[in-house]
PDB file of N, CA, C and O in Angstrom:
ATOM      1  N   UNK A   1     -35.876 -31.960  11.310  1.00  0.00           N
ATOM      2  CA  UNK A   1     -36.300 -31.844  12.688  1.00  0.00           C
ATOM      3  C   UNK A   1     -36.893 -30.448  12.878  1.00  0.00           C
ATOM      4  O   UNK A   1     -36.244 -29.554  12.335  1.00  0.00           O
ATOM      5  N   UNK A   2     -37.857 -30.125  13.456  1.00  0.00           N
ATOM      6  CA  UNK A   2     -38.526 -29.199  14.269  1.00  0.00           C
ATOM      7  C   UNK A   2     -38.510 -28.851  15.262  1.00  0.00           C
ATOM      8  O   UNK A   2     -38.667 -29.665  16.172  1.00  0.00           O
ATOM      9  N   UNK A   3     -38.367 -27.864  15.462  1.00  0.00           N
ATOM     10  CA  UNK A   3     -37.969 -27.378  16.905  1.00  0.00           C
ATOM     11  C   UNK A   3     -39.717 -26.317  17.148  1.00  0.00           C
ATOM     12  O   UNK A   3     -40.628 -26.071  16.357  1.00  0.00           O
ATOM     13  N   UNK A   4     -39.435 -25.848  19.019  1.00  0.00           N
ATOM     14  CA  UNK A   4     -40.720 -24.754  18.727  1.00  0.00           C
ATOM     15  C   UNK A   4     -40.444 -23.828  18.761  1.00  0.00           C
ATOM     16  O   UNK A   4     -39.267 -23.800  19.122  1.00  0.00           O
ATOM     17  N   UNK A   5     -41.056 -22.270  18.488  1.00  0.00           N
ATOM     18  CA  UNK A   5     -40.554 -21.143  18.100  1.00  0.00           C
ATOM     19  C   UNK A   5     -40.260 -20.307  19.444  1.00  0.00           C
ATOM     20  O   UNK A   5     -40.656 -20.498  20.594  1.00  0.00           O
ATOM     21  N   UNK A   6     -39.353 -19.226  18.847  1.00  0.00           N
ATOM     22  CA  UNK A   6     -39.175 -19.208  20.363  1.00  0.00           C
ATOM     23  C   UNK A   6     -40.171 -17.837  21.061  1.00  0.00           C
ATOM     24  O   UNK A   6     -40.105 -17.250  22.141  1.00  0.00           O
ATOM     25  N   UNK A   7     -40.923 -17.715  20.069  1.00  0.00           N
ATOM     26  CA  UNK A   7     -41.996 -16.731  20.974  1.00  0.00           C
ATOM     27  C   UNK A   7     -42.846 -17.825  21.477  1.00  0.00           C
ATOM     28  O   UNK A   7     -44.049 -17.634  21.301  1.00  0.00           O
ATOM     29  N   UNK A   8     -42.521 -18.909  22.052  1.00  0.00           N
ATOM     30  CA  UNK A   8     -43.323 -19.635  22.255  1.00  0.00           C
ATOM     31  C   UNK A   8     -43.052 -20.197  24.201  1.00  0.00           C
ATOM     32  O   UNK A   8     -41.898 -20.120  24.621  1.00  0.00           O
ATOM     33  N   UNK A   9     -43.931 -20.598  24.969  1.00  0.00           N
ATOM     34  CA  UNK A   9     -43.331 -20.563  26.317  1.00  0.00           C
ATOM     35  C   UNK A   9     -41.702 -21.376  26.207  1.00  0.00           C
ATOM     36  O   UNK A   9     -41.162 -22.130  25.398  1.00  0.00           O
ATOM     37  N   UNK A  10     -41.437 -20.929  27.115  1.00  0.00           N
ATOM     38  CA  UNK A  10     -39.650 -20.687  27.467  1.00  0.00           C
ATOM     39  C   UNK A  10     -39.415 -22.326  27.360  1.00  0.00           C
ATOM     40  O   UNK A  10     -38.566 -22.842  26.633  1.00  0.00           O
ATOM     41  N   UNK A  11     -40.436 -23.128  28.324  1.00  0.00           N
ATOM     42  CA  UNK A  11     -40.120 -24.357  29.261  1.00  0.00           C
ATOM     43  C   UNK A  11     -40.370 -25.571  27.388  1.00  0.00           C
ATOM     44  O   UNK A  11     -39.909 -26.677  27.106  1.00  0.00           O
ATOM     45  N   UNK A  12     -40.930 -24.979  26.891  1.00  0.00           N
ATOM     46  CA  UNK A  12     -41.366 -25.512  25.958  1.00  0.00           C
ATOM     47  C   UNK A  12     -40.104 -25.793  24.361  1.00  0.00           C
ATOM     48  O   UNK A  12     -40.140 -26.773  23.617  1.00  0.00           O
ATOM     49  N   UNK A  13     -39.440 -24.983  24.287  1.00  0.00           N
ATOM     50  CA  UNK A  13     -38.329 -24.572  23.765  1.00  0.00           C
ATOM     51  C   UNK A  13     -36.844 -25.099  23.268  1.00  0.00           C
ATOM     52  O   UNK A  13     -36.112 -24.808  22.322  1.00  0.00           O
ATOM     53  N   UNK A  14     -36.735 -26.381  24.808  1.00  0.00           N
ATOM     54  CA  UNK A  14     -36.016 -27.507  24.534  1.00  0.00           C
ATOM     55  C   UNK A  14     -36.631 -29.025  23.473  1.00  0.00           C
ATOM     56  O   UNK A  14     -36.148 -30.007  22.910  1.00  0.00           O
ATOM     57  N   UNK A  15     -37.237 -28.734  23.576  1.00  0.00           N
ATOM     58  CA  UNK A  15     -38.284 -29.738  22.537  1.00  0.00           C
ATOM     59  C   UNK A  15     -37.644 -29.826  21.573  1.00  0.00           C
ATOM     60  O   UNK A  15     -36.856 -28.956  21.202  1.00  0.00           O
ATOM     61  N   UNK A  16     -37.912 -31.134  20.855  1.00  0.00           N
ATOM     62  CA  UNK A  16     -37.814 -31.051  19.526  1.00  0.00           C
ATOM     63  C   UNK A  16     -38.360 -31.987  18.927  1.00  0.00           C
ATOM     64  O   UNK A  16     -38.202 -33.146  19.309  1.00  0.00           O
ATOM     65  N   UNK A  17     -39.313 -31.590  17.589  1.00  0.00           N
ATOM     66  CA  UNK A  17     -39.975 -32.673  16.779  1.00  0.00           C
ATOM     67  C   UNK A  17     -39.405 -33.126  15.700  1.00  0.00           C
ATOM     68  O   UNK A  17     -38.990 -32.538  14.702  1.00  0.00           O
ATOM     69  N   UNK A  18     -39.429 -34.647  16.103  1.00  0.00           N
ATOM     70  CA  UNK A  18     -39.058 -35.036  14.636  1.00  0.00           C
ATOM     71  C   UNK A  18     -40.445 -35.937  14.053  1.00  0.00           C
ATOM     72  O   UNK A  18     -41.341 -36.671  14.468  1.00  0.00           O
ATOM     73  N   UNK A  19     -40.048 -35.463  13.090  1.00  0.00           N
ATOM     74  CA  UNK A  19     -40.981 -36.243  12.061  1.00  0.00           C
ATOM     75  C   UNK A  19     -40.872 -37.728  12.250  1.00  0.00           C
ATOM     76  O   UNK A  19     -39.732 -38.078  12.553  1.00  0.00           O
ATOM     77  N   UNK A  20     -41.871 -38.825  12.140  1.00  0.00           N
ATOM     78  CA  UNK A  20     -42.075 -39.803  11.922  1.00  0.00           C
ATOM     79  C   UNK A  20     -42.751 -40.378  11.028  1.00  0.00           C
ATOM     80  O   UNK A  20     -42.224 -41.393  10.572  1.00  0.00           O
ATOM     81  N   UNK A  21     -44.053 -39.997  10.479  1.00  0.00           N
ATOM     82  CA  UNK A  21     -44.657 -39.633   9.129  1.00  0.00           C
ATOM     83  C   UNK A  21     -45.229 -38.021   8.764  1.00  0.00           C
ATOM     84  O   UNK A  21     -44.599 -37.052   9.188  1.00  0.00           O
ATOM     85  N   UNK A  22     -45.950 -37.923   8.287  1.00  0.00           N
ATOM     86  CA  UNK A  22     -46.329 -36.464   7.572  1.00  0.00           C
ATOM     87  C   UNK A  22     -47.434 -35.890   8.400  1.00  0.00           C
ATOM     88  O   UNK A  22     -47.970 -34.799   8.208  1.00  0.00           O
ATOM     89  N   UNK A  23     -47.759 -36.891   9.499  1.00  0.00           N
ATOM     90  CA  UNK A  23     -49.063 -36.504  10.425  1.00  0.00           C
ATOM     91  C   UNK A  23     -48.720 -37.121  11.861  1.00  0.00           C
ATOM     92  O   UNK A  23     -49.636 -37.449  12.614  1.00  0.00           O
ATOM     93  N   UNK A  24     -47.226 -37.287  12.262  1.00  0.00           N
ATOM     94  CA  UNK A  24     -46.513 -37.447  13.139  1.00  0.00           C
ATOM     95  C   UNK A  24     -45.560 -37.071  14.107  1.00  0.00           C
ATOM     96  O   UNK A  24     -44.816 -38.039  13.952  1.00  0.00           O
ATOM     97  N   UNK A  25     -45.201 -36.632  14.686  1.00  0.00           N
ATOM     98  CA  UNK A  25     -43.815 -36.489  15.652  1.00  0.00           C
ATOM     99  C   UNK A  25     -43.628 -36.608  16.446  1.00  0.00           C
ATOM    100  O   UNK A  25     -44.270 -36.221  17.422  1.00  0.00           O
ATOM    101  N   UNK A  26     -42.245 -37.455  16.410  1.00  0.00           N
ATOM    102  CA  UNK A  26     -42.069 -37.943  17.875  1.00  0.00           C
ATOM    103  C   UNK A  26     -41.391 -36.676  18.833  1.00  0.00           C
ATOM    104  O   UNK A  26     -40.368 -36.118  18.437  1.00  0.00           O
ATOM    105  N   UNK A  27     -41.930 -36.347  19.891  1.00  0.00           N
ATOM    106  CA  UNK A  27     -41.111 -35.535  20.548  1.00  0.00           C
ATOM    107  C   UNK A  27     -40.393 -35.721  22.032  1.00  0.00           C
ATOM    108  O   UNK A  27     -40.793 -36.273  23.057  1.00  0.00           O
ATOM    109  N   UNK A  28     -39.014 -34.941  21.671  1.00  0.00           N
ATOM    110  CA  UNK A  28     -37.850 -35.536  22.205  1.00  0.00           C
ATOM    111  C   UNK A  28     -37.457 -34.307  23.135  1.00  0.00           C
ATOM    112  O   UNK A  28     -37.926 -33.185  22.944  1.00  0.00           O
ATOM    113  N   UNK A  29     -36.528 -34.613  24.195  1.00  0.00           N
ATOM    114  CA  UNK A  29     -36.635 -33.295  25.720  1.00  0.00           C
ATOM    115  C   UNK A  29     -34.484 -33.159  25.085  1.00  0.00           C
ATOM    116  O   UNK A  29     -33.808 -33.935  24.409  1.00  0.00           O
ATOM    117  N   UNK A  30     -34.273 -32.342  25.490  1.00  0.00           N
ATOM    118  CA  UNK A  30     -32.834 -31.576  25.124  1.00  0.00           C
ATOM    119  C   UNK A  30     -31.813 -33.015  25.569  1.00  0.00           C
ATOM    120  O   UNK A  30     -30.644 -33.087  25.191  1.00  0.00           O
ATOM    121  N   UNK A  31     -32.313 -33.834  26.210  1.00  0.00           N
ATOM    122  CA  UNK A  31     -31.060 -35.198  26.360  1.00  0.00           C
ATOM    123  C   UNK A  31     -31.685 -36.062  25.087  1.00  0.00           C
ATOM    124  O   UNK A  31     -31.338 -37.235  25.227  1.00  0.00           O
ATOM    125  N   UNK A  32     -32.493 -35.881  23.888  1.00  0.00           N
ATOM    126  CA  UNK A  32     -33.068 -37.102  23.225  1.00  0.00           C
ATOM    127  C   UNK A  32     -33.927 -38.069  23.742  1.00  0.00           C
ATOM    128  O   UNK A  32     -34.423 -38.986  23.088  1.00  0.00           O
ATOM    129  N   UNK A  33     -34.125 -37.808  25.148  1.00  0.00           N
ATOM    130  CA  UNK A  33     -35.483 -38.845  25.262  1.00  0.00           C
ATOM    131  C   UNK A  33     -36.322 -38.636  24.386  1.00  0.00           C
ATOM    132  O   UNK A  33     -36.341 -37.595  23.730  1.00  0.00           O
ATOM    133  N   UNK A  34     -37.489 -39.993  24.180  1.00  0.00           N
ATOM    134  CA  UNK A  34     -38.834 -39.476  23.709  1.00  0.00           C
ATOM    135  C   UNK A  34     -39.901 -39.186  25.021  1.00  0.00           C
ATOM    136  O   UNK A  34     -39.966 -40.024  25.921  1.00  0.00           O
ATOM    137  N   UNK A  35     -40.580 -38.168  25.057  1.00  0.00           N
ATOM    138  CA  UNK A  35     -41.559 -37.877  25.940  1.00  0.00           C
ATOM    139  C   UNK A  35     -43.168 -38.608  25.358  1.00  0.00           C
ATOM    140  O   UNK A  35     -44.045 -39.179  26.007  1.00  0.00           O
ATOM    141  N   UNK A  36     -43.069 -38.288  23.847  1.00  0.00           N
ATOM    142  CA  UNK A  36     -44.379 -38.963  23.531  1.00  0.00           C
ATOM    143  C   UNK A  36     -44.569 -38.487  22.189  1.00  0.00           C
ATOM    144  O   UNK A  36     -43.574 -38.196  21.527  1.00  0.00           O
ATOM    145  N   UNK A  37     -45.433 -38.400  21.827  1.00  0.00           N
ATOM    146  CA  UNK A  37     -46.221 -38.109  20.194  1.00  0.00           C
ATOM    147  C   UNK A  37     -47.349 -37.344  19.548  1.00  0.00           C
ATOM    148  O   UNK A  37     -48.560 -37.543  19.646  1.00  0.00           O
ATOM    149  N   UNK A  38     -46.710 -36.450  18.884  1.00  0.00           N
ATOM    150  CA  UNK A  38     -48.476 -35.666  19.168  1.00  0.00           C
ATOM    151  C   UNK A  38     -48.109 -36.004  16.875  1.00  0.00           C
ATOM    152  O   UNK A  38     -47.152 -35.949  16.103  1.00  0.00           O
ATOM    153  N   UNK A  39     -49.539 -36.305  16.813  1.00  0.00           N
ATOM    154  CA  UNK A  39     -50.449 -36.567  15.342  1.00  0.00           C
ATOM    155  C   UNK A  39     -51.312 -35.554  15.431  1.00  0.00           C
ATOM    156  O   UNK A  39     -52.030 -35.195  16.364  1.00  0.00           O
ATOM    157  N   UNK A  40     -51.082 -34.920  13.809  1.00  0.00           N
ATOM    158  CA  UNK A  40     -51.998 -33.924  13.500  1.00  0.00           C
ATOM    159  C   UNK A  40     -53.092 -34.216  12.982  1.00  0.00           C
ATOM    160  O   UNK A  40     -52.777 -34.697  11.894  1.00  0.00           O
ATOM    161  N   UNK A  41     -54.352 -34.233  13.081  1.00  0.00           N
ATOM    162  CA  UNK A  41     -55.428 -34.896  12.746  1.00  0.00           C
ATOM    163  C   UNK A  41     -56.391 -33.884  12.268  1.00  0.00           C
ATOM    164  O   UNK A  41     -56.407 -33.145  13.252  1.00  0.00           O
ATOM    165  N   UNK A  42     -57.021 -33.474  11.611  1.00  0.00           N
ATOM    166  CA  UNK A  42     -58.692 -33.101  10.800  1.00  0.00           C
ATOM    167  C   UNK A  42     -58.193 -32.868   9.392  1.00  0.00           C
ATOM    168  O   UNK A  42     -57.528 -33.772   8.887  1.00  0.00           O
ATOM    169  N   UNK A  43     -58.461 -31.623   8.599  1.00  0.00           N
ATOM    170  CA  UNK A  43     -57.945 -31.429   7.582  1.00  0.00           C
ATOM    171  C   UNK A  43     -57.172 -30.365   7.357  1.00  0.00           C
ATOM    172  O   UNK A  43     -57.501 -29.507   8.175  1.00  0.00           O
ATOM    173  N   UNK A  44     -56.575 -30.098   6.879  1.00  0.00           N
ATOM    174  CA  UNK A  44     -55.774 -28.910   5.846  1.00  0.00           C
ATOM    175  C   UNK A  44     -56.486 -27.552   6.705  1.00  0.00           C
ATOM    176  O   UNK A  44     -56.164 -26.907   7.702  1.00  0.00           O
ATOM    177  N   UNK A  45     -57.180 -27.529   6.110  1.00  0.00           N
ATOM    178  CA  UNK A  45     -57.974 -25.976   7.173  1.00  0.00           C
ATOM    179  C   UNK A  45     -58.252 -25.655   8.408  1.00  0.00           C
ATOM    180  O   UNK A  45     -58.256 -24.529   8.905  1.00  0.00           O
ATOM    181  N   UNK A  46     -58.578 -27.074   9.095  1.00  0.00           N
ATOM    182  CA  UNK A  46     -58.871 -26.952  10.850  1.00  0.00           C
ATOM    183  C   UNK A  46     -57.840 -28.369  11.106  1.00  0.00           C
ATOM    184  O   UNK A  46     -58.329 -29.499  11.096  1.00  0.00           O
ATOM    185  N   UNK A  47     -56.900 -28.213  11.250  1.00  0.00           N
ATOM    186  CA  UNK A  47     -56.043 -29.207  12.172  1.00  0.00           C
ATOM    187  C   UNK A  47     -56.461 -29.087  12.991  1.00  0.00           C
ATOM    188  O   UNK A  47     -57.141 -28.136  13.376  1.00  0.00           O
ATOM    189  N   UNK A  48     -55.996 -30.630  13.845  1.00  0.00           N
ATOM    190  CA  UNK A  48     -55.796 -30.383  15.428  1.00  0.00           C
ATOM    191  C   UNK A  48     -54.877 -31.367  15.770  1.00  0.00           C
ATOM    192  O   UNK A  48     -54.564 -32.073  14.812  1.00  0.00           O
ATOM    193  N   UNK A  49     -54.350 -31.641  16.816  1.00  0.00           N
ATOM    194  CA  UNK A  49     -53.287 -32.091  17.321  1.00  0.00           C
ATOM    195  C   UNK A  49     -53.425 -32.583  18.449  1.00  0.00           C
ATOM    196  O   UNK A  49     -53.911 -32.078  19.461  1.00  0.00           O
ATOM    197  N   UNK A  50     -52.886 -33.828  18.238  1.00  0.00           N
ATOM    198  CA  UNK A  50     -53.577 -35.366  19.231  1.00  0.00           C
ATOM    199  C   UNK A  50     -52.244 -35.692  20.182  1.00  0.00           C
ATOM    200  O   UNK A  50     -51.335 -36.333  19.653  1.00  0.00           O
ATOM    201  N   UNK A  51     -52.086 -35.219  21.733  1.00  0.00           N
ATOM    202  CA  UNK A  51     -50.928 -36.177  22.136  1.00  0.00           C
ATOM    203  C   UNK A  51     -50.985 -37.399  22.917  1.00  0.00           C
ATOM    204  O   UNK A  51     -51.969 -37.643  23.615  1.00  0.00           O
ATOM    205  N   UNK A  52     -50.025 -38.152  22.844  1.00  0.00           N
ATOM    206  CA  UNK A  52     -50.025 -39.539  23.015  1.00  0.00           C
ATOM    207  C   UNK A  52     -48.473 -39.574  23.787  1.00  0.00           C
ATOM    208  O   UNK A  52     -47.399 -39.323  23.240  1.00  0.00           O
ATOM    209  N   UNK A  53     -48.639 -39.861  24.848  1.00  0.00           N
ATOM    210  CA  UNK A  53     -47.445 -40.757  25.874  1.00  0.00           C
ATOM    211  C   UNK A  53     -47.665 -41.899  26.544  1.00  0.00           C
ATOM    212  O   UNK A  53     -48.517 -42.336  27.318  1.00  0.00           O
ATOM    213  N   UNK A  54     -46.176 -42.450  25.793  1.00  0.00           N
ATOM    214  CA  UNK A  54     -46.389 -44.461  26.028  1.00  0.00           C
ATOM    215  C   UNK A  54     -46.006 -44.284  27.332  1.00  0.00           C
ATOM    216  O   UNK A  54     -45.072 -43.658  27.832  1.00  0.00           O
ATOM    217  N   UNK A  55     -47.354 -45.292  28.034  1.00  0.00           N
ATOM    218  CA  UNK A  55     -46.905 -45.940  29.688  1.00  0.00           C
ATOM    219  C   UNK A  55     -45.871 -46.871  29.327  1.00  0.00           C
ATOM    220  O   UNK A  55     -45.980 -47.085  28.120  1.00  0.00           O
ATOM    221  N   UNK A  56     -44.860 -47.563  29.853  1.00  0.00           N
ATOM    222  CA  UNK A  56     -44.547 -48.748  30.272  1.00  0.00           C
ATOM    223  C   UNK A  56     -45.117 -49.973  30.702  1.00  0.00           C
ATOM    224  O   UNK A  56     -44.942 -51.142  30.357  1.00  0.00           O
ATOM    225  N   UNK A  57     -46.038 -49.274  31.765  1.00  0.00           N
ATOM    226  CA  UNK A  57     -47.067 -50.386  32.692  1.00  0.00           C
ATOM    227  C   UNK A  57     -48.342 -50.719  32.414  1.00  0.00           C
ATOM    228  O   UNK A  57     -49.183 -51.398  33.004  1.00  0.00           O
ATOM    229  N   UNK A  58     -48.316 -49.794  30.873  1.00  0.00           N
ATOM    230  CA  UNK A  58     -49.630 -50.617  30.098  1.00  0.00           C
ATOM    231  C   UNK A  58     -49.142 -51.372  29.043  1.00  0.00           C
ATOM    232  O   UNK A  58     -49.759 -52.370  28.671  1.00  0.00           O
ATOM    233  N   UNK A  59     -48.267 -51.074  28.597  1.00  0.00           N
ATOM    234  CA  UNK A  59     -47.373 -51.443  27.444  1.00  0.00           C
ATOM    235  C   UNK A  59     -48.456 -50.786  26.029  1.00  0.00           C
ATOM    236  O   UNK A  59     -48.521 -51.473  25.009  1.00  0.00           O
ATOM    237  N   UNK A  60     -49.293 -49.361  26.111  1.00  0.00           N
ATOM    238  CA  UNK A  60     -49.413 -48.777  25.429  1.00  0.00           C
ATOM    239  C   UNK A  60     -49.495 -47.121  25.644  1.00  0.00           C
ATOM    240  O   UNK A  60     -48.882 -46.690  26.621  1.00  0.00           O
ATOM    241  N   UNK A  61     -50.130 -46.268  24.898  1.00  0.00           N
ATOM    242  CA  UNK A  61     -50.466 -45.263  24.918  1.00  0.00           C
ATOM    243  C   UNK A  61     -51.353 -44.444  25.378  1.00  0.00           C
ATOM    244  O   UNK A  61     -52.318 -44.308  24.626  1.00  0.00           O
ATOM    245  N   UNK A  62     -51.390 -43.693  26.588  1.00  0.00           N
ATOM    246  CA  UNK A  62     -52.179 -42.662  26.920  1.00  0.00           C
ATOM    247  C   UNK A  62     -52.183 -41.888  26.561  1.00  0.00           C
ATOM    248  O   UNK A  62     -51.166 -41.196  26.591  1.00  0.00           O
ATOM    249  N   UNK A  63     -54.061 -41.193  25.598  1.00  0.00           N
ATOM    250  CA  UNK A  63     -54.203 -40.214  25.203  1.00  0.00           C
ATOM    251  C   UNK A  63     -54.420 -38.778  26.073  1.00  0.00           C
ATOM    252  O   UNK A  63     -54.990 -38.643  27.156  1.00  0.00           O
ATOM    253  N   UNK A  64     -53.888 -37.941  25.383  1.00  0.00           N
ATOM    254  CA  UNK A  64     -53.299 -36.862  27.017  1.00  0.00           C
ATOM    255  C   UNK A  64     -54.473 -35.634  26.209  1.00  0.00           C
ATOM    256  O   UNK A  64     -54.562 -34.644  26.935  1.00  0.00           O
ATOM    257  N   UNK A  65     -55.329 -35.509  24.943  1.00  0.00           N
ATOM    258  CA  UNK A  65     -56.058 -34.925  24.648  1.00  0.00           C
ATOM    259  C   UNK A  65     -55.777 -34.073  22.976  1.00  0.00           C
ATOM    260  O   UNK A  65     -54.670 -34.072  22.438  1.00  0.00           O
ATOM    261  N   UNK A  66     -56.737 -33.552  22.505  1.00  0.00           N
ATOM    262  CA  UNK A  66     -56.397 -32.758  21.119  1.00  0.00           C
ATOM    263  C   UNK A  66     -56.619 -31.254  21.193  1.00  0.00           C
ATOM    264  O   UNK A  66     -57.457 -30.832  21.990  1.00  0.00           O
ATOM    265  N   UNK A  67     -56.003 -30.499  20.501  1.00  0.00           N
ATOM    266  CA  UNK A  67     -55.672 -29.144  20.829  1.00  0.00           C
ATOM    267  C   UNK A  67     -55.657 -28.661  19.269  1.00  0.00           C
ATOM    268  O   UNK A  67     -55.520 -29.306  18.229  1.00  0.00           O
ATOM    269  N   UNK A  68     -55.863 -27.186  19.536  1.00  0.00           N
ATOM    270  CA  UNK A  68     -55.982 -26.707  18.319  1.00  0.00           C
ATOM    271  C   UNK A  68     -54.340 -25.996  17.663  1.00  0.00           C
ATOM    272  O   UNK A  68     -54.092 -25.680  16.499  1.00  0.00           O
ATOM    273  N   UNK A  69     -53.317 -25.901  19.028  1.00  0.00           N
ATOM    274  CA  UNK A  69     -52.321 -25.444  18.479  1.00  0.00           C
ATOM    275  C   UNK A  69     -51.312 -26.628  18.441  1.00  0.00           C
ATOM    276  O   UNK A  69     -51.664 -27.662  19.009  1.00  0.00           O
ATOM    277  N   UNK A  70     -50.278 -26.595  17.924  1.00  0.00           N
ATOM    278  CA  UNK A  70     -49.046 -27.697  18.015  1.00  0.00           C
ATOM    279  C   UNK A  70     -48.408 -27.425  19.983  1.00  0.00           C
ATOM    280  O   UNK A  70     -48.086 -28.138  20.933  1.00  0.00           O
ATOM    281  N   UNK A  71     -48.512 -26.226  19.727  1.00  0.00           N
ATOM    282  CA  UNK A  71     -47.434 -26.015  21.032  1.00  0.00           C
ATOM    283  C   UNK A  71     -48.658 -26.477  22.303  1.00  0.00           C
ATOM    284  O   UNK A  71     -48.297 -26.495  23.479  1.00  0.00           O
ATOM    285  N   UNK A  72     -49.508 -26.688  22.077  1.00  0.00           N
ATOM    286  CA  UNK A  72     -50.578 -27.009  23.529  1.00  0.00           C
ATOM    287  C   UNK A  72     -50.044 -28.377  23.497  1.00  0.00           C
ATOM    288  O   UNK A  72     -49.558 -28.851  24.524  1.00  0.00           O
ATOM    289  N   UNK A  73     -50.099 -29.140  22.262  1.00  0.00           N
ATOM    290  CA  UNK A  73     -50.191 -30.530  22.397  1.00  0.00           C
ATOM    291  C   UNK A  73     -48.599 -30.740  22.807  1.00  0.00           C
ATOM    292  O   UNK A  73     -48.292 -31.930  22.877  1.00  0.00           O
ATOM    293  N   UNK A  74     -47.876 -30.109  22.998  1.00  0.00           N
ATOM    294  CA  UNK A  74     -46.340 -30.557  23.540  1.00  0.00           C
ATOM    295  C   UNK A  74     -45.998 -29.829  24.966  1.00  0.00           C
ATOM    296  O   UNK A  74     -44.952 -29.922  25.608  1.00  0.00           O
ATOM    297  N   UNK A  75     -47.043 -29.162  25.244  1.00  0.00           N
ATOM    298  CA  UNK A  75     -47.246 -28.251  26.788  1.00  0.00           C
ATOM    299  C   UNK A  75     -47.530 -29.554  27.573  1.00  0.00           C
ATOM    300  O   UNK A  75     -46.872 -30.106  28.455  1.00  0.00           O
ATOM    301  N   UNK A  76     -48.824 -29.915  26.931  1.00  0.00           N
ATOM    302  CA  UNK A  76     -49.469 -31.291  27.797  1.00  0.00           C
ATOM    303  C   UNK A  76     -48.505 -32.606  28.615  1.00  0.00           C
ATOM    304  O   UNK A  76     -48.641 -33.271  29.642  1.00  0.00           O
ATOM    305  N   UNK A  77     -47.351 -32.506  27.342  1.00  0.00           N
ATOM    306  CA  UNK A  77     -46.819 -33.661  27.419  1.00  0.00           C
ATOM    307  C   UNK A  77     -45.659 -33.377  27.901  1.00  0.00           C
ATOM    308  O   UNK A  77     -44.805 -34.263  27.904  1.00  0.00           O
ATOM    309  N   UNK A  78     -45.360 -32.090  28.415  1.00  0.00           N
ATOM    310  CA  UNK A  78     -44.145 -31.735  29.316  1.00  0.00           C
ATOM    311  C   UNK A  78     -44.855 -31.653  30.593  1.00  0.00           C
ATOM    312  O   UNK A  78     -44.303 -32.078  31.608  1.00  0.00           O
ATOM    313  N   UNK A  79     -46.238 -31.056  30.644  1.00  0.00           N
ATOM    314  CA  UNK A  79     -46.538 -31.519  32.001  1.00  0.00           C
ATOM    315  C   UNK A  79     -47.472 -32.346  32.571  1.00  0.00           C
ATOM    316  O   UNK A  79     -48.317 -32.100  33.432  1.00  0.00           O
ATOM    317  N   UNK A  80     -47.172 -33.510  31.892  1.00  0.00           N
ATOM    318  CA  UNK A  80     -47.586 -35.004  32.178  1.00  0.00           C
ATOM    319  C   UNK A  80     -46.347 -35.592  32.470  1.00  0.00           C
ATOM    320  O   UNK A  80     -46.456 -36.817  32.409  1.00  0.00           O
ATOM    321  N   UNK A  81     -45.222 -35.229  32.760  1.00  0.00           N
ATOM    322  CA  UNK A  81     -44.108 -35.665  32.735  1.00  0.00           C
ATOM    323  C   UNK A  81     -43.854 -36.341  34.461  1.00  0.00           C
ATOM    324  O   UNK A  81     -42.784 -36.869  34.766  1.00  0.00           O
TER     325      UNK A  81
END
């Protein structure tokens, strides 16, 4: 499991990623919910990082956008909350 660092914003901090595959994580808020999913996507040299939070009332996934850091793509999805 992955957590984010803590020079990293405060609100952000309770997070935690777990792995789901090698270009995956599901991320989870300090009670174990899942909030949503951010996938790392380009290559080895320029990642970027895709997040994804499941509606209910679509019965799929809204893309919430791609970012160049990990911690943007889990900012997004704390405040899409």
């Amino acid at each position: 499991m992955t957590t984010i660092a803590t020079t990293t914003d405060v609100r952000l901090r309770r997070y935690r990623l777990v792995p789901v595959t090698d270009r995956r994580w599901r991320v989870t808020d300090a009670a174990g919910r899942v909030i949503g999913h951010v996938d790392r996507t380009g290559d080895p040299h320029t990642p970027r990082y895709r997040a994804r939070r499941f509606r209910v009332s679509t019965g799929g996934f809204l893309e919430l956008g791609e970012f160049w850091h990990l911690e943007d793509a889990v900012a997004v999805l704390h405040d899409s909350r």
